[in-house]
Wavefront OBJ file of the C-alpha trace (Angstrom):
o trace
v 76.557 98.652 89.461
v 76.028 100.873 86.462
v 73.516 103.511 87.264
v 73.463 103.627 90.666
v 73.500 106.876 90.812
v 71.059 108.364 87.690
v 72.086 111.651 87.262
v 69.904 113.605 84.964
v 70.667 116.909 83.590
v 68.468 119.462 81.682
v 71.731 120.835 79.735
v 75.119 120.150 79.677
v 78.259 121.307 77.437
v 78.990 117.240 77.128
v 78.212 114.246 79.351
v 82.145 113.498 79.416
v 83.154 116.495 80.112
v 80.909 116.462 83.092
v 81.581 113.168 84.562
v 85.726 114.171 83.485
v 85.036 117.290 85.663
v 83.353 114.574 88.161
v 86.705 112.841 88.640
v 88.733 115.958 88.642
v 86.844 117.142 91.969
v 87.158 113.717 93.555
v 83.232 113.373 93.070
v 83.080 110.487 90.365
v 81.786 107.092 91.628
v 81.860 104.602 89.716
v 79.415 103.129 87.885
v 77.818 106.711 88.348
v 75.484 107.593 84.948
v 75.669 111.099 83.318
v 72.132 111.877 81.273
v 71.481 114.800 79.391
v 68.540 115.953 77.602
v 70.524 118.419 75.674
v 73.851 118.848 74.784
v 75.546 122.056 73.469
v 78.692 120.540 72.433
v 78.177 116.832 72.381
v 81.793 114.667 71.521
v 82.235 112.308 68.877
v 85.057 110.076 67.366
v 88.109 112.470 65.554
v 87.129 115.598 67.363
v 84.263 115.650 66.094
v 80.833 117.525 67.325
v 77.895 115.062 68.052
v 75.288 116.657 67.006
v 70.841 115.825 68.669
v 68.111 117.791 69.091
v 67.378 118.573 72.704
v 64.859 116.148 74.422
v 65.207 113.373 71.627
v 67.705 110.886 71.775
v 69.724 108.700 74.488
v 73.153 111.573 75.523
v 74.634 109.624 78.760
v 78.053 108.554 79.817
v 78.986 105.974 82.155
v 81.491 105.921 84.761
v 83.806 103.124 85.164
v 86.534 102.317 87.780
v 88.734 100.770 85.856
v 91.063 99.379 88.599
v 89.420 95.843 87.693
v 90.512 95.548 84.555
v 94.290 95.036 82.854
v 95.155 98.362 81.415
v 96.021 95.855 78.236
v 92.244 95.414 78.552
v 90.801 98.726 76.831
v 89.980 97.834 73.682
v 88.007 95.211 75.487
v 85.983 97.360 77.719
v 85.378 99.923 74.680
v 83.946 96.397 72.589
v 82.037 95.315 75.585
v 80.165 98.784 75.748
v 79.774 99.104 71.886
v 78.012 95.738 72.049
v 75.962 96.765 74.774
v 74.525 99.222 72.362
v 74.151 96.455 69.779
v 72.219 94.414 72.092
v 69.811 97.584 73.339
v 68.979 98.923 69.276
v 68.790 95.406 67.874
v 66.407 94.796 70.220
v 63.921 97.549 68.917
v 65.341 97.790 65.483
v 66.648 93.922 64.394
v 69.915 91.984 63.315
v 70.638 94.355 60.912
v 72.047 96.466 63.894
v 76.080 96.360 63.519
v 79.056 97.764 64.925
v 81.262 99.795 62.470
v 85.158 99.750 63.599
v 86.186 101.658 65.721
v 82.686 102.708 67.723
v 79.753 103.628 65.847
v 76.524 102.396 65.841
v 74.859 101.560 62.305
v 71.818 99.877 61.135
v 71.637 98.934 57.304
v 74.100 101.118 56.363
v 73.078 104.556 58.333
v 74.414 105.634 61.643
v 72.246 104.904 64.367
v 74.791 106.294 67.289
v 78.562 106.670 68.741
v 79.979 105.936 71.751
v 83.574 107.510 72.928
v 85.893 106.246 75.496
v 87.726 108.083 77.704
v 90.195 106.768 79.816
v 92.021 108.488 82.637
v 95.517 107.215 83.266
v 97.704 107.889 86.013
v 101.577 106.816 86.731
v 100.682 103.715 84.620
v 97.565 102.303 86.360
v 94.236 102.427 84.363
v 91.686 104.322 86.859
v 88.468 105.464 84.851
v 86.601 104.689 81.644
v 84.093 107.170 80.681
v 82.124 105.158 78.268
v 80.372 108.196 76.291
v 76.814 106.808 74.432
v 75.198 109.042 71.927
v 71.649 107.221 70.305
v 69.333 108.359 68.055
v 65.882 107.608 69.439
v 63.236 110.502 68.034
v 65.339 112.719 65.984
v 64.548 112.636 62.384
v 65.898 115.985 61.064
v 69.454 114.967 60.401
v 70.434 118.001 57.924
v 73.814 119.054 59.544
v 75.199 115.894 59.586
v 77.327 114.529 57.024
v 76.922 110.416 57.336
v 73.693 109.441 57.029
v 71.849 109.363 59.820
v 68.884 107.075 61.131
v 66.906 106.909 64.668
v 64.556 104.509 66.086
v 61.659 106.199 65.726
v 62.596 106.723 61.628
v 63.201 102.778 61.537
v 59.640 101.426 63.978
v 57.301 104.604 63.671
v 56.851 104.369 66.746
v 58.032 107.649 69.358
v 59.817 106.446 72.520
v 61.050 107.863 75.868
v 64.902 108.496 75.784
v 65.240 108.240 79.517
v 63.407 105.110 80.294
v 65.026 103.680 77.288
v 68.624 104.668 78.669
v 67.891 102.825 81.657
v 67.482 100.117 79.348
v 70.386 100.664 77.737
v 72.150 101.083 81.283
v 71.184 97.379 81.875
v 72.737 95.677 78.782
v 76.278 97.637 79.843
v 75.923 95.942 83.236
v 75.454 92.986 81.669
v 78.186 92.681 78.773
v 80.595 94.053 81.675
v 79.856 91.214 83.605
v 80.572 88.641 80.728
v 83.592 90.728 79.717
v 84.680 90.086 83.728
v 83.744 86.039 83.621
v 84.353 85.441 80.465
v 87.225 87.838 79.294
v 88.687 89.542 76.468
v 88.875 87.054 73.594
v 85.218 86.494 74.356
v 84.412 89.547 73.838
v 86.481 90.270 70.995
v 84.717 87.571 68.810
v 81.372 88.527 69.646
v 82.798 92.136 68.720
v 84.196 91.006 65.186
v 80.573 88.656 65.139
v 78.588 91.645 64.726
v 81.548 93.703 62.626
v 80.059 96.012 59.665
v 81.093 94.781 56.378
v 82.768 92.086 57.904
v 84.200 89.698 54.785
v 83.261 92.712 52.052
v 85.255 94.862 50.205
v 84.726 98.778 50.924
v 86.512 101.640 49.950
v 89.613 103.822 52.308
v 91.117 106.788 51.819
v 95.011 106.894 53.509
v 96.825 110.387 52.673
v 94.474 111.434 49.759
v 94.641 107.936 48.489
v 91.660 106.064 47.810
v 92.076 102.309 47.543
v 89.816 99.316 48.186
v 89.972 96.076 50.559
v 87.996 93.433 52.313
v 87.551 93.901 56.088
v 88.224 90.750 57.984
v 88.363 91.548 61.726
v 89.760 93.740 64.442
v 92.293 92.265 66.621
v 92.735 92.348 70.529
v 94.445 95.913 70.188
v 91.426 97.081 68.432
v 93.366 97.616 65.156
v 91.553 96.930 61.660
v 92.539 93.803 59.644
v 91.705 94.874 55.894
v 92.727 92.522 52.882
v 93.802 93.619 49.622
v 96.286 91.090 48.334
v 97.620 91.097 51.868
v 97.027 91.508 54.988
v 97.257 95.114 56.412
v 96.723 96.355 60.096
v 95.022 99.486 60.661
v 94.730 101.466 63.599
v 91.987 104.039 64.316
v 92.556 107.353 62.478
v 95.153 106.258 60.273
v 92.162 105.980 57.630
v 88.615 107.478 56.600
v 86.155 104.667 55.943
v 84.442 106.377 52.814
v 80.978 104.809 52.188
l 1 2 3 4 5 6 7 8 9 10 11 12 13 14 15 16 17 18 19 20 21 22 23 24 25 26 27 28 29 30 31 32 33 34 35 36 37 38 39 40 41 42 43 44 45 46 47 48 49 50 51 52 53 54 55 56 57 58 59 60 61 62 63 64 65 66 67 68 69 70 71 72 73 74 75 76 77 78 79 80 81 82 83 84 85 86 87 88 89 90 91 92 93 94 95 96 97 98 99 100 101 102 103 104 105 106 107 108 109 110 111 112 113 114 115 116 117 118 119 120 121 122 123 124 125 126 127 128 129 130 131 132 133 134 135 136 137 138 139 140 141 142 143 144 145 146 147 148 149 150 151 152 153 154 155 156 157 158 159 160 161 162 163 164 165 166 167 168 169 170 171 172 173 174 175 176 177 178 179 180 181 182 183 184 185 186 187 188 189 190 191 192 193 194 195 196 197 198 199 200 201 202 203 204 205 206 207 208 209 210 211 212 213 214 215 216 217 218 219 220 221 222 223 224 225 226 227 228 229 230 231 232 233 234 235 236 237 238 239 240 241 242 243 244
């Protein structure tokens, strides 16, 4: 069961790096929860830092054994968490709560959170998914941050707890894991492409300096990005920027 055990941590370089470290030492179990109430060098998608102010916002990552699932299946799992999310902010901030490809979190069109999957593979068998969740709950000082940023409290008014609200959010990935074990991939995947950002519109790319424009249709079982622009192309994560 996710969150059984809690573990809450006053700092911490980055949840995934912890719970990594975790199953390094032979100390991970799974469905163990990392929680943080600061990070000093929080991971997002690219290499990128995540960057929240200490106290404010939802910093956990989850540990999953993956030995239940297909290693095919990991584009799957990492839908099944980001829809987890989906379920947990559209709950507090409405259906305008989507899912931008590959993992963020965005509500209009302002990032709300991130999540990160890391997956530890060994001689071919899937073991772990660390199933990294970064929110924005209180934060409203977004100045270092490039993409435009929103929380929950900037969206309601309202000022919430991040740790009671993680446990929240721990619920809704026990949940969507269960469906994603009953009910399976392709299930998943079209709830996944349901709640897609700019699903059927036409945004802009930019592949190798090259800025061109195409529809987004859906993202495929692999997790790759069908885009439309006379034909249909297949993209896979980081071969592109997503320019807004």
């Amino acid at each position: 069961m996710i969150g059984k055990p809690l573990i809450i941590l006053s700092t911490v370089d980055s949840t995934n790096n912890h719970a990594m470290g975790l199953i390094r030492e032979g100390k991970a179990a799974s469905g163990m929860v990392i929680f943080a109430l600061e990070q000093s060098q929080g991971k997002g998608q690219r290499g990128r830092n995540w960057h929240s102010e200490s106290g404010k916002n939802i910093m956990m990552s989850s540990l999953i054994g993956a030995e239940q699932f297909s290693i095919k299946e990991q584009f799957a799992l990492s839908a099944t968490i980001d829809l987890a999310c989906c379920d947990f902010f559209s709950k507090y901030a409405g259906d305008e709560t989507r899912i931008k490809w590959p993992n963020d979190l965005y509500w209009r069109d302002r990032k709300a959170g991130g999540i990160l999957i890391e997956n530890v593979v060994r001689e071919g068998k899937w073991e772990w998914a660390v199933a990294g969740t970064g929110i924005n709950i209180n934060q409203v000082d977004f100045s270092e941050i490039l993409v435009q940023a929103v929380s929950l409290r900037q969206i309601t008014g309202k000022t919430y707890d991040p740790l009671e609200l993680s446990k929240e959010l721990i619920t809704h990935i026990e949940n969507r894991i269960q469906m994603l074990q009953l009910q399976g991939s392709h299930h998943m995947l079209n709830e996944f492409n349901a709640m897609l950002y700019k699903k059927d519109e036409e945004v802009s790319f930019r592949k190798n300096q090259i800025v061109f424009k195409a529809k987004v249709r859906r993202v495929n079982i692999n997790g790759e990005l069908e885009i439309d622009r006379g034909i249909t192309e297949t993209i896979r994560h980081g071969e592109v920027e997503w320019l807004l």
